[in-house]
C-alpha distance (Angstrom), angle and dihedral (degrees) to the residues before:
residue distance angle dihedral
X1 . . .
X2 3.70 . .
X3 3.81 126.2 .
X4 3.94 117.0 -119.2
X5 3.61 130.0 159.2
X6 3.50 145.0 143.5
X7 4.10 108.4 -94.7
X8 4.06 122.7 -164.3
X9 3.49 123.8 -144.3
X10 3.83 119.7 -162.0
X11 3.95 125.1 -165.8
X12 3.74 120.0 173.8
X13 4.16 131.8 -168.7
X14 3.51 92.8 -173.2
X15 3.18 139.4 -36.1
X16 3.98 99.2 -69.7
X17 4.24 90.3 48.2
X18 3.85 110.4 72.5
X19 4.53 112.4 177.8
X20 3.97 109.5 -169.9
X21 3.49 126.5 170.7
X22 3.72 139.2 162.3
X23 3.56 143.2 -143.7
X24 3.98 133.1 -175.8
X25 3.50 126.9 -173.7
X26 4.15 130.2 -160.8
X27 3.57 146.3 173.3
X28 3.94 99.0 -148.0
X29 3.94 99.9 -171.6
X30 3.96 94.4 29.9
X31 3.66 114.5 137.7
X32 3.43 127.4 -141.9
X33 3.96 84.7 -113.5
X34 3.20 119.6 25.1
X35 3.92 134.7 -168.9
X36 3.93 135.3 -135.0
X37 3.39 104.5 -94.1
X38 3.69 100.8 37.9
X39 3.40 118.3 131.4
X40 4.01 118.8 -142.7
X41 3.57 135.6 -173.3
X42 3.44 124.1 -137.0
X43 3.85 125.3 -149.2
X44 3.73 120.5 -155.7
X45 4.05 115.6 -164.9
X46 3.75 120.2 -155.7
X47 4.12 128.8 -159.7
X48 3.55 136.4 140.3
X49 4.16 128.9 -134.2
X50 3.63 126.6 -156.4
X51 3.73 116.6 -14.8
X52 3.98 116.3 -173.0
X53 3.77 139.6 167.9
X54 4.23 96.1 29.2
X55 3.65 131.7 103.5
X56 3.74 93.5 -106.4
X57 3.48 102.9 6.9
X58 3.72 90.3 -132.3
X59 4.34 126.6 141.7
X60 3.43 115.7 -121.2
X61 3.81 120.2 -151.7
X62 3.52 130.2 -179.4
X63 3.56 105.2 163.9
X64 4.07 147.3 9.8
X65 3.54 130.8 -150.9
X66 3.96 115.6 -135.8
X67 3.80 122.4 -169.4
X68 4.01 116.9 -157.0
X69 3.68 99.5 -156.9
X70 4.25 131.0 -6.2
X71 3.94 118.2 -159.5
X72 3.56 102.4 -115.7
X73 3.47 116.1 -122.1
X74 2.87 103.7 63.6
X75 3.93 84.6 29.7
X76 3.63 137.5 -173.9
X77 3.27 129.1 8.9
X78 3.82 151.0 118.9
X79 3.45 113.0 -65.8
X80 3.86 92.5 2.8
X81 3.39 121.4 177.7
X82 3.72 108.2 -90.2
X83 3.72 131.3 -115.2
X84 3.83 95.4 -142.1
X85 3.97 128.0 -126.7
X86 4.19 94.2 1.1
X87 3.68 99.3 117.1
X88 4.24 130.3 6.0
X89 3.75 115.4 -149.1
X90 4.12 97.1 -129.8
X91 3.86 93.9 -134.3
X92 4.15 145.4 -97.8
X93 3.73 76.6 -63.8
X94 3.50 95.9 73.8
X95 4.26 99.2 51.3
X96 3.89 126.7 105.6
X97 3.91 112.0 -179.5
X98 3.74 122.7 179.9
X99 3.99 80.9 -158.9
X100 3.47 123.3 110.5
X101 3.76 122.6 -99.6
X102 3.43 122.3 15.5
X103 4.05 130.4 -61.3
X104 3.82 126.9 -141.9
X105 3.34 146.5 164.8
X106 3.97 152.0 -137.1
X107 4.02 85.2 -120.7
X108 3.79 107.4 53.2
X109 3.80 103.9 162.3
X110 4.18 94.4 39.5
X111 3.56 134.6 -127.2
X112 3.86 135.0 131.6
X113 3.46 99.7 -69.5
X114 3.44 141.5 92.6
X115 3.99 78.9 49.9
X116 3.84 88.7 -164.5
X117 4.32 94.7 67.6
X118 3.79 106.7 -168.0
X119 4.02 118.8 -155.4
X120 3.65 122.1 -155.6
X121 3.85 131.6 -159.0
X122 4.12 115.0 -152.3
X123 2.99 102.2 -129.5
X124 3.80 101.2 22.0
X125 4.00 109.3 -104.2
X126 3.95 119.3 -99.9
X127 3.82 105.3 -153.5
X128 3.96 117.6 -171.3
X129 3.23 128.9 -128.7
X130 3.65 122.8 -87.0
X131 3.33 104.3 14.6
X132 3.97 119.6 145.0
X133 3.26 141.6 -145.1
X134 2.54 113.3 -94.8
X135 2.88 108.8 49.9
X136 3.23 88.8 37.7
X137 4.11 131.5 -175.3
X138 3.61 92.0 -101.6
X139 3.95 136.9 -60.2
X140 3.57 138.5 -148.7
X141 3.90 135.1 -147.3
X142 3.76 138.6 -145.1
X143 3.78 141.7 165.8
X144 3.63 148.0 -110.8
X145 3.60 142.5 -173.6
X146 3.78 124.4 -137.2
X147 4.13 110.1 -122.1
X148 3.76 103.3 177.1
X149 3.73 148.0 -21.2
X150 3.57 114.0 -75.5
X151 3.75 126.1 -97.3
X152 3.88 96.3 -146.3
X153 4.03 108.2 108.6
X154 4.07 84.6 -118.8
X155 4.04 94.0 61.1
X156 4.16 86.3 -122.6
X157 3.43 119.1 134.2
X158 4.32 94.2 -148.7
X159 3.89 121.6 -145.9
X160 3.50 143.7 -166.0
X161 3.87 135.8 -142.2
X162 3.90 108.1 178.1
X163 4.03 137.8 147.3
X164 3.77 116.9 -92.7
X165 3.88 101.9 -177.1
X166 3.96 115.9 3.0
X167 3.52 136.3 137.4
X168 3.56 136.9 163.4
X169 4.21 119.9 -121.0
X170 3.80 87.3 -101.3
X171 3.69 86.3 71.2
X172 4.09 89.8 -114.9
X173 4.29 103.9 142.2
X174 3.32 112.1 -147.8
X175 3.79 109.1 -157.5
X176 4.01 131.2 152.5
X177 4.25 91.1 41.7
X178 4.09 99.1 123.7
X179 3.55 127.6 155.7
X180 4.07 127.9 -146.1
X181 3.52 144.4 -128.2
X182 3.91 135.2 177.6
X183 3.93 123.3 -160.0
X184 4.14 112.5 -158.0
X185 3.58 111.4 -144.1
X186 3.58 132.9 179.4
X187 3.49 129.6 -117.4
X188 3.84 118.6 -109.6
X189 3.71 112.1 -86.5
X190 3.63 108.3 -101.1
X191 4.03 145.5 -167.7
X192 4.15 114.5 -86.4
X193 3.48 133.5 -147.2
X194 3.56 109.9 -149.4
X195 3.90 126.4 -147.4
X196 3.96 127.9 -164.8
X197 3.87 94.8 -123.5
X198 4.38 109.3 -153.4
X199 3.67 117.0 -169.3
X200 3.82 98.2 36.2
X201 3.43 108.1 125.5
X202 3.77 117.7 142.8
X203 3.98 126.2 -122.7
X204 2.39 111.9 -136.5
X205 4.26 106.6 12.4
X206 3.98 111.3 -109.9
X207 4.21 114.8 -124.9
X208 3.25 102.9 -164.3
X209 4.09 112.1 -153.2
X210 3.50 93.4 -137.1
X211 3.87 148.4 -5.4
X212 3.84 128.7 -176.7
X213 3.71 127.8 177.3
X214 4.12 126.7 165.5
X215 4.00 86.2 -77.8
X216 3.62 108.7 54.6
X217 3.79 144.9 -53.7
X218 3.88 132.6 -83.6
X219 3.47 156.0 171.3
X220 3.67 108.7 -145.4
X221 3.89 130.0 172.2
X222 3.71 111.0 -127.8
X223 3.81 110.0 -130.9
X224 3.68 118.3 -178.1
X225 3.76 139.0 -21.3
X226 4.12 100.9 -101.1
X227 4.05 98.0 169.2
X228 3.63 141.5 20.3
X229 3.71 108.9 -157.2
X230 3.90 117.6 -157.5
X231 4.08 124.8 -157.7
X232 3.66 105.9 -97.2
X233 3.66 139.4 -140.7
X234 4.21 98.1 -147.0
X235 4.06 104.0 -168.3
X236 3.19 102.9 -16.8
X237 4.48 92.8 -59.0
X238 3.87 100.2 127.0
X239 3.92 109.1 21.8
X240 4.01 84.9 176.0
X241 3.66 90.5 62.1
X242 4.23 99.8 89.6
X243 3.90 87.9 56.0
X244 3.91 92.3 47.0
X245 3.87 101.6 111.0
X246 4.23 94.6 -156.8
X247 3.70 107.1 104.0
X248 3.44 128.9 159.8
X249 4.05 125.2 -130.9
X250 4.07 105.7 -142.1
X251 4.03 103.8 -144.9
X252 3.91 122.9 -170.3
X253 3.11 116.3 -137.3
X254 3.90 141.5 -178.8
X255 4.24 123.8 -116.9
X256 3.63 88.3 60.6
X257 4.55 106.3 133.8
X258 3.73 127.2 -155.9
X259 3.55 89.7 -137.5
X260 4.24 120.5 105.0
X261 2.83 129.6 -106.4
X262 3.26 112.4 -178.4
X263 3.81 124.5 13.6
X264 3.87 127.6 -148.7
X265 3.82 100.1 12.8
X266 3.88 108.4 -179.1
X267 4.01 108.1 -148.7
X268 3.82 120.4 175.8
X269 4.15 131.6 -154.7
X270 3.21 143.6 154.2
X271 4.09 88.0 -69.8
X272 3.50 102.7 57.8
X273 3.99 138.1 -79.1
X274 4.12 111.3 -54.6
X275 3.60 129.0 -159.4
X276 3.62 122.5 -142.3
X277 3.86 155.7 159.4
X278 3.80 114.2 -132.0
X279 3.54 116.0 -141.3
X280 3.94 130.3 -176.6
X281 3.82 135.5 -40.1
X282 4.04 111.4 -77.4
X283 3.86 104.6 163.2
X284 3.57 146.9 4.9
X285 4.26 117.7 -129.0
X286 4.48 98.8 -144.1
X287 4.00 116.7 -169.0
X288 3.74 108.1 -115.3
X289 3.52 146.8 173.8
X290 3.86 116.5 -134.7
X291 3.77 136.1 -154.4
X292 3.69 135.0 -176.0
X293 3.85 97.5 -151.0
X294 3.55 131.1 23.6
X295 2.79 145.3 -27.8
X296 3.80 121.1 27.1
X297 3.70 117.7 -99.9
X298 3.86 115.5 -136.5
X299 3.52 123.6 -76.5
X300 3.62 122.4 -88.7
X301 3.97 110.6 -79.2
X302 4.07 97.5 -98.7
X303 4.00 116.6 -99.0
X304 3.69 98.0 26.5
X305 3.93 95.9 113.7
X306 3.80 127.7 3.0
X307 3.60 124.1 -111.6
X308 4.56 114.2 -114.9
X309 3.64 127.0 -139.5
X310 4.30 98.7 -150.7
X311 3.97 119.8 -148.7
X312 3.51 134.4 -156.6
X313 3.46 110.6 -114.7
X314 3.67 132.7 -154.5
X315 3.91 143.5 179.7
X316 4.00 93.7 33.3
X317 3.70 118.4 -169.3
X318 3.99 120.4 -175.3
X319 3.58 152.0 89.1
X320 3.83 111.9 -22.4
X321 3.87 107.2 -113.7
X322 3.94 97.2 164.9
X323 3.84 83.9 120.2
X324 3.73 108.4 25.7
X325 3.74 103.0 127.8
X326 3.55 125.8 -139.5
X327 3.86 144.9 171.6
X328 3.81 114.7 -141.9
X329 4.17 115.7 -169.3
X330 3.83 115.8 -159.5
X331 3.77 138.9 161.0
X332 3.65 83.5 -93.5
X333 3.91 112.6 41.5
X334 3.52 141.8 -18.6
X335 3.75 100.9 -119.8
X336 3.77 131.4 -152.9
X337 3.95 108.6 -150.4
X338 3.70 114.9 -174.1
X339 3.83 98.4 -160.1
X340 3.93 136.4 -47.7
X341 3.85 116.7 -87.1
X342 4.32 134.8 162.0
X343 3.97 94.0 61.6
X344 3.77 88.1 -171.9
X345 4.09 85.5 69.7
X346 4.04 86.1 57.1
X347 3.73 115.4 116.9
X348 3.69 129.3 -172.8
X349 3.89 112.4 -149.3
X350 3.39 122.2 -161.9
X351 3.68 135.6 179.2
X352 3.94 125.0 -80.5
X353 3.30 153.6 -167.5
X354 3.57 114.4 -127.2
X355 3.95 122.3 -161.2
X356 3.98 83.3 -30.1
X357 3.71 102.7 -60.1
X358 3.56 104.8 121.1
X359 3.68 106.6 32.1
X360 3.46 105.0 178.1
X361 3.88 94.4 49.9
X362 3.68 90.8 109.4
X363 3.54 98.7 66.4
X364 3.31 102.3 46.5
X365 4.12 112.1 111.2
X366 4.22 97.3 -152.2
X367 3.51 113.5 101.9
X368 3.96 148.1 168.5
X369 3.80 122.1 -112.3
X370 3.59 106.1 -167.1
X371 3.88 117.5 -166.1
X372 3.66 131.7 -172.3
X373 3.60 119.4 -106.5
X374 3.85 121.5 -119.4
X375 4.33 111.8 -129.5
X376 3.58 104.5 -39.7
X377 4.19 123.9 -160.4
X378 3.79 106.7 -97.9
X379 3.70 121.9 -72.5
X380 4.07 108.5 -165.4
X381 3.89 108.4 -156.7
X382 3.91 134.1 -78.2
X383 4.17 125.7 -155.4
X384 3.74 109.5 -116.7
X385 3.24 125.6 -144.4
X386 3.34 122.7 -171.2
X387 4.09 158.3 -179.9
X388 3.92 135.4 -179.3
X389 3.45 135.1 124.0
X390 3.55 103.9 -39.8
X391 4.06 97.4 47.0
X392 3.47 144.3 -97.0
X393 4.04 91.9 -92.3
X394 3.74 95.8 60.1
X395 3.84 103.4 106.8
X396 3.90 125.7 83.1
X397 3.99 94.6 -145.7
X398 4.28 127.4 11.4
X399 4.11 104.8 -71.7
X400 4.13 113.6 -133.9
X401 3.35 132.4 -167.4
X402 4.05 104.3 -134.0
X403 4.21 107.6 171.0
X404 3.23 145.9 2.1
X405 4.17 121.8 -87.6
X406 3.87 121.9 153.0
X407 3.72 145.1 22.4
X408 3.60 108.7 -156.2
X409 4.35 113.1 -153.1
X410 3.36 122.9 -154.5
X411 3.72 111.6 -114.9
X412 3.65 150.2 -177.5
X413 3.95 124.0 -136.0
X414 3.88 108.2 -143.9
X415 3.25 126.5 -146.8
């Protein structure tokens, strides 16, 4: 979610001169994910409180200070230091204002940089005293475009709305009065190594309330922990990928049908274009954090990647990869995999919505095509220890990872 508020910022002469104003930020079609690439709009409310000791008693503004992206710690504020290329402000192009005048900026064609983007009102705006928000004196809008994920630990890329020359008819300044606003975004979908995962059962079983996905909704009981899939480094294409810390836990689960539900799906990767039939629900992808001693880590901060309701799949038409050869590098292994056989082990995973967190999961297009490994060298076992959603305590006995299963490709479904 994204923060917005109304924020009040007090200066005072003496005790007879009073200089209020307020600012409120907002990301009006925000999601509670969203993806690189998205383009949000951000709203920017103006008012002014109590005003005492001028002629009018009026606030004058004549410019506002607007910060991209903060590092986080130390966090938000004015002039922050910046995160780099996360977010591009799309340009003077992209603002509507119901204020008088006009409103510019130091950054009239866009981009990420300057980081600090200053707007300013010709003529400078005179807001009255007491006047709310809402309703407000006026407000403007403008756009941006999201870059990357964010480097802050929390997955938030942090703003900052603050005055950059105002000062009320009294002649009280009031300077260092900013406002905030974080945009979740979700990291890039990536390759998965997936592990068979022994000693997972769940205690007690999970019923989830509900589950939706672009095929259908459910209300599945979660089982057992059967795979831990690991970001992946496929042929050498993302060498940051072992050190990525977003896995997903693959649960079985029970409500799952054989029946299809769609027929003909067309899904695209870096393979080729497959055919298929989708069939029922057979496990749920879960963000978690994962440890190889204990105790748990935390979970994984929430928003950072999107949980996947996986389908059976049937009557699969495409390009033949039984011996396309590839070299997957994770924290665990660096694997050898001689081609991808046993299509009836295929799974197409697609994002969800899980107990209404991530409503617009069902629209979105990316997906994970995860294909079963042909022989891979020996793997031994690994402890698991590990933390999402549900807790660290959720397992009857100590999970372990014990061979290798599944690389999961990130797709497209076409239209």
């Amino acid at each position: 979610m994204v923060l917005t508020g109304v924020l009040f910022f007090a200066g005072r002469a003496q005790a007879t001169e009073e200089c209020n104003g307020f600012i409120d930020i907002s990301y009006p079609n925000s999601q509670i994910i969203n993806n690189i690439g998205d383009k949000l709009v951000v709203e920017i409310h103006l008012g002014a409180g109590t005003i005492t000791g001028g002629p009018a008693n009026v606030l004058n503004v004549t410019s506002f200070g607007f910060d991209l992206s903060c590092v986080d710690p130390p966090g938000p504020v004015p002039h922050c230091t910046s995160e780099g290329s996360v977010i591009s402000y799309d340009g003077d192009g992209s603002i509507t204002t119901n204020c008088p005048g006009t409103v510019t900026t130091n950054s009239p064609g866009g981009g990420a940089t300057p980081s600090h983007v200053v707007f300013t009102f010709t003529p400078m705006l005179s807001i009255p005293h007491d006047t709310p928000i809402p309703p407000d004196f006026c407000d403007f809008f403008f756009s941006e475009t999201i870059l990357a994920q964010s480097t802050n630990a929390t997955g938030l890329i942090e703003q900052v709305i603050g005055y950059d020359i105002a000062e009320c008819d009294n002649g009280v300044l009031l300077s260092g009065g900013f406002q905030t606003g974080s945009i979740p975004v979700a990291a890039p979908v990536t390759h998965f190594s997936c592990y068979e995962v022994t000693q997972g059962g769940l205690k007690p079983k999970i019923q989830l309330a509900s589950l939706v996905d672009r095929f259908g909704s459910y209300t599945p009981l979660l089982t057992q922990v059967h795979r831990i899939c690991l970001p992946a480094d496929k042929n050498g294409e993302d060498p940051s990928a072992p050190a990525n810390p977003n896995h997903e836990a693959a649960y079985d689960l029970t409500g799952g049908s054989p029946a299809v539900v769609q027929s003909g799906l067309k899904v695209t990767n870096q393979f080729g274009t497959f055919t298929m039939d989708i069939r029922g629900i057979d496990r749920l992808l879960v963000p978690t954090s994962k440890k190889l001693t204990a105790p748990p880590g935390p979970p994984l901060p929430l928003n950072v990647i999107r949980h996947y309701a996986c389908h059976d799949i049937s009557n699969i038409s495409g390009p033949d990869i039984s011996k396309k050869a590839v070299t997957v590098v994770d924290q665990f292994a660096t694997t050898p995999i001689p081609g991808f056989t046993a299509k009836s082990k295929w799974k197409l995973c697609v994002a969800a919505n899980k107990n209404n967190e991530d409503p617009t999961a069902p629209t979105d297009n990316t997906a994970l095509l995860c294909l079963f490994a042909a022989k891979t060298q020996p793997f031994g076992t690994r402890k698991l220890f590990l933390n999402n959603q549900f807790g660290p305590n959720q397992f009857a006995n100590q999970p372990r990872a014990t061979q290798y299963d599944e690389l999961c490709v990130p797709s497209n479904i076409l239209p």
